[in-house]
Backbone bond lengths (Angstrom), bond angles and torsions (degrees), N, CA, C in turn:
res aa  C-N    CA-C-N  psi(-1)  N-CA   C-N-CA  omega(-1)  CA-C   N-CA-C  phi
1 X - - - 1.447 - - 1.528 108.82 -
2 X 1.595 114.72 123.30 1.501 115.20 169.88 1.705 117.16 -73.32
3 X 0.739 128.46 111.45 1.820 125.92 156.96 1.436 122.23 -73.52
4 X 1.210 101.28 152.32 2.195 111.59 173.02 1.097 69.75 -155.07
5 X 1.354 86.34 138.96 1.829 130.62 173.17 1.335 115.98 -122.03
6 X 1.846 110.93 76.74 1.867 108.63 -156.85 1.477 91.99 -109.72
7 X 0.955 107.70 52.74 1.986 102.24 177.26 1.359 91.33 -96.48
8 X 1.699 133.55 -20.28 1.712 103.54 159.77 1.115 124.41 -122.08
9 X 1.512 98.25 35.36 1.966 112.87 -176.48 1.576 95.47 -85.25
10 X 1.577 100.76 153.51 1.399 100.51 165.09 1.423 112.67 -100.91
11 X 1.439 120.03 139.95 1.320 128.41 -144.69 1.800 105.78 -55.16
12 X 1.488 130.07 -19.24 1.561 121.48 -176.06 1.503 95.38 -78.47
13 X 1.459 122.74 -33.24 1.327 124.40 175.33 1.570 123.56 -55.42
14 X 1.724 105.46 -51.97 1.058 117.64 167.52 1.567 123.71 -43.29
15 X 1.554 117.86 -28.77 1.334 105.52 -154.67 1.208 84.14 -118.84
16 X 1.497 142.50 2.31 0.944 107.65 161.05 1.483 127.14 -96.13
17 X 1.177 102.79 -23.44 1.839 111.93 165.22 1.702 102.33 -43.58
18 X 1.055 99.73 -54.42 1.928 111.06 176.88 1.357 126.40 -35.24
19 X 1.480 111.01 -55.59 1.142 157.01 -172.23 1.969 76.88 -54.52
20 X 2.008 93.97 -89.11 1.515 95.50 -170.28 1.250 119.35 -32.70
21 X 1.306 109.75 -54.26 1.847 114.37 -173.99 1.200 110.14 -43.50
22 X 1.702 129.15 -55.59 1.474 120.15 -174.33 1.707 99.84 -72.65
23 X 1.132 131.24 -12.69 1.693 109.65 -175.83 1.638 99.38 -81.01
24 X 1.411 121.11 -26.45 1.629 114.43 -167.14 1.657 111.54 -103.52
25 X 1.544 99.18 -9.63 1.909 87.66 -178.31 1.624 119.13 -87.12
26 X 1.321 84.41 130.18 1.831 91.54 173.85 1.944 127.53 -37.98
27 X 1.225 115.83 160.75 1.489 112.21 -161.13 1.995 105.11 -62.47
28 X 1.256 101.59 -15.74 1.679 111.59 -155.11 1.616 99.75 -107.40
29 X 0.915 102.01 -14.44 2.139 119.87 167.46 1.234 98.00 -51.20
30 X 1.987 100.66 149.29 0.840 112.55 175.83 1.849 89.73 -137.53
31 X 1.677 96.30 141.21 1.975 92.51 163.15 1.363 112.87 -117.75
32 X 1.116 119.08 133.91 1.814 137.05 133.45 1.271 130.98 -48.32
33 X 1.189 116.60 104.15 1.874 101.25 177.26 1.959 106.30 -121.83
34 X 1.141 96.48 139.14 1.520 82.85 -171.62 1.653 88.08 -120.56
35 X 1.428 96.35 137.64 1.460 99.03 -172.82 2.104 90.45 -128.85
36 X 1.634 106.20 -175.93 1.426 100.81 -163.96 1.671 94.01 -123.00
37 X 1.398 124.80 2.71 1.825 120.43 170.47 1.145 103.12 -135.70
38 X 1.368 124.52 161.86 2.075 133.08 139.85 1.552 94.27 -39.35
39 X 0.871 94.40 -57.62 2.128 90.31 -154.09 1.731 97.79 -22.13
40 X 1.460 105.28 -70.38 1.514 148.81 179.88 1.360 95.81 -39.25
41 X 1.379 128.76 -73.44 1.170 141.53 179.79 1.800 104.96 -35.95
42 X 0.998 92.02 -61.86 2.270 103.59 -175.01 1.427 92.88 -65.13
43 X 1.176 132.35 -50.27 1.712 122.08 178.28 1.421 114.43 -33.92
44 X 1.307 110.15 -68.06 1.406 133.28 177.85 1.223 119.82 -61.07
45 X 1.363 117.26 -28.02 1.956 119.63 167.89 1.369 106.23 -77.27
46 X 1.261 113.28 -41.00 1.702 114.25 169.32 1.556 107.54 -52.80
47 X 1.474 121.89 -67.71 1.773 120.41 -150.47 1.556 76.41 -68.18
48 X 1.036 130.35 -54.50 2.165 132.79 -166.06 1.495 90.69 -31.77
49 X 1.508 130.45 -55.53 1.358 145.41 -131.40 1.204 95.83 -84.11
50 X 1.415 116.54 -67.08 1.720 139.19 -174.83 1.495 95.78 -34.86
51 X 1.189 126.07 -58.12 1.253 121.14 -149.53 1.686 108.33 -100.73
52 X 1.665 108.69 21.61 1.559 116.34 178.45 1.066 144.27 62.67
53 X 1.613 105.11 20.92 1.431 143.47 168.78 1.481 110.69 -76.14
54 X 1.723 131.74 131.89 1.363 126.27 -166.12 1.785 85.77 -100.65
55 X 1.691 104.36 125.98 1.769 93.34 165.21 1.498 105.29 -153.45
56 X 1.569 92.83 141.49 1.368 104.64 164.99 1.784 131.70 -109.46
57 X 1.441 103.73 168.43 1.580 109.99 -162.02 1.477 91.22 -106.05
58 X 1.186 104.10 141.74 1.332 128.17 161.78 1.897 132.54 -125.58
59 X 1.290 117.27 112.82 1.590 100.68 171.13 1.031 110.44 -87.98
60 X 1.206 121.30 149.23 1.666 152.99 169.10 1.339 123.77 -114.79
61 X 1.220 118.75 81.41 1.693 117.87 -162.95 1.815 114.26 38.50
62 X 1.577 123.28 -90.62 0.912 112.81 -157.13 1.352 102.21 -114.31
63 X 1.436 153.99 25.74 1.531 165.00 -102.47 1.539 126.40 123.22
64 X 1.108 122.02 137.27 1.326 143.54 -174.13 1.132 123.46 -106.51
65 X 1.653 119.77 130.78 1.244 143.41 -179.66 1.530 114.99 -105.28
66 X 1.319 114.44 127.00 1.271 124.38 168.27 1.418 106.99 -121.24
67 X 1.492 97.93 130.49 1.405 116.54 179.38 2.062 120.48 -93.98
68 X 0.737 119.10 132.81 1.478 108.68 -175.21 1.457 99.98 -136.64
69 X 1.508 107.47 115.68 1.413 112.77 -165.54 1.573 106.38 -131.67
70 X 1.345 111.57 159.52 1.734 104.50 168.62 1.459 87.80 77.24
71 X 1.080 170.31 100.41 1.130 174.20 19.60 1.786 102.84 60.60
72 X 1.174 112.78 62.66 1.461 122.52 165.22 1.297 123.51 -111.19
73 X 1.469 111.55 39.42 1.343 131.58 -177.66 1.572 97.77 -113.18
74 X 1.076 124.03 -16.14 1.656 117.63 151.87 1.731 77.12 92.61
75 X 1.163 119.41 56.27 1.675 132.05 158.18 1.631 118.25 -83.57
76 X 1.529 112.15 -22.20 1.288 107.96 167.59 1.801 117.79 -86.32
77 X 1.258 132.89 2.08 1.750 148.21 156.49 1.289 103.55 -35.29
């Protein structure tokens, strides 16, 4: 499983590390993104979404986890 830890990225930063991660992870990968709001969180379930990736939100006391699993967004191309 790949992780990003963008709870102090600024969000153009964030998405593009993101961005990279889904172009280089294998079909059987899984990502973690830990972000620090919802707002942030729904950004990132949206761009995850667009590109046909299945992901879910998670809270964790004070920060949010999005999971992106099943990699049928054609991340191994």
């Amino acid at each position: 499983m790949m992780q990003l830890d963008a709870r102090d990225l600024k969000p153009e930063e964030l998405f593009r590390k993101l961005k990279q991660m889904l172009s280089s992870c294998g079909s059987n990968e899984s990502i973690e993104v830990l972000v620090c709001d919802r707002v942030t969180a729904k950004k990132v379930k949206a761009f995850v979404s667009m590109s046909g990736c299945p992901v879910e939100i998670e809270q964790k006391g004070h920060f949010f986890i999005l999971r992106i699993t099943e990699n049928t967004c054609g991340c191994s191309r």
